[in-house]
C-alpha positions, 0 to 999 in steps of 0.5 A: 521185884523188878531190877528198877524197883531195886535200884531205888531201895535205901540200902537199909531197906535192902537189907531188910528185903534181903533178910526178910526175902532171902533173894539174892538180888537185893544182896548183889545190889547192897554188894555193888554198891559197896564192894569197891570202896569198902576194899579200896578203904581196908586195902589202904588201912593194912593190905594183907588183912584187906581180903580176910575183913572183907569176906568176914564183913559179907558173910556176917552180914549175909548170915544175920542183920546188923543192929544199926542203931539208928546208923545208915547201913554205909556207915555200919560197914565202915565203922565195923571194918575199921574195928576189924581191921584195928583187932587185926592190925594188932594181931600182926604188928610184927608184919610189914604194912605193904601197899598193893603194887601197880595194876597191870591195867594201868599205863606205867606213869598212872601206876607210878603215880598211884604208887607214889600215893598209896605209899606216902599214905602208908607213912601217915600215923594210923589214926590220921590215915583213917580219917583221911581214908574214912573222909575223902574216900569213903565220902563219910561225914566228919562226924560219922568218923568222929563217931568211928574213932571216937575222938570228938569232931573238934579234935577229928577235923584237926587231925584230918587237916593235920594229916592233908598237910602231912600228905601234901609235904610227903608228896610235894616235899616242904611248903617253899619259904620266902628268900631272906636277905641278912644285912651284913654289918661290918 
């Protein structure tokens, strides 16, 4: 199968290829397309587990196919890292949850400003940061995250739009009110 012929598989024929095939290829291409947001993702959720759920994730996938259920294989790997990472989390309550530091590649203000991002993520509550995470970086429907927290879609757009507030105000500080003059009587 040529390189081309690869590109334009679905991931899930990928996965069926690569375990029908065993050819190496067909997995590299499921890696690279998933590699970085799926480490960006679990990185952001709890860093010092990020590297230990990513391996094990690969390697479960690499020894045998998941059952999707009818899912799209981006969404199995989303889903699966957010149960790992929540057996994880619960396992190392007493660690701090720190932010990756700075990138020596980027320029200083990039990095500061990046910084300042990551940590006012950090200090959402779990499930808000998830779902904003899930949603904004990962590019999962509202309903797909739903599904991942199991909560309904109702009450997973109010927490995600509770949680873009919450960001915003820890950015930017509390939203301006107007000037009111009290009229003095004497």
């Amino acid at each position: 199968m040529t390189r081309n012929a690869f590109q334009n598989l679905s991931d899930e024929a990928l996965l069926d290829y690569y375990h029908s095939t065993r050819n190496l290829r067909a997995f590299r291409q499921l890696y690279s397309r998933h590699k970085d947001s799926l480490y960006r993702y679990c990185a952001q959720m709890h860093f010092p587990s990020a590297a230990s759920v990513v391996e094990q994730l690969w390697d479960s996938l690499l020894e045998r196919p998941p059952e999707l259920c009818g899912r799209l294989l981006r969404n199995w790997l989303f889903i699966r890292a957010s149960q790992m990472l929540g057996i994880s989390e619960t396992a190392t309550d007493g660690e701090e949850n720190s932010a990756p530091r700075e990138s020596t590649y980027a320029e200083p203000a990039a990095a500061a400003e990046s910084d300042r991002l990551l940590s006012a993520v950090q200090k959402l509550p779990r499930i808000e940061r998830n779902i904003l995470l899930l949603h904004m970086e990962c590019r999962l429907p509202l309903a797909t995250v739903a599904d991942i927290e199991r909560i309904s879609l109702s009450k997973c757009r109010a927490l995600y739009q509770n949680g873009k507030e919450r960001l915003r105000e820890i950015l930017h500080g509390p939203e301006r009110q107007p000037w009111q003059v009290k009229e003095v009587t004497l």
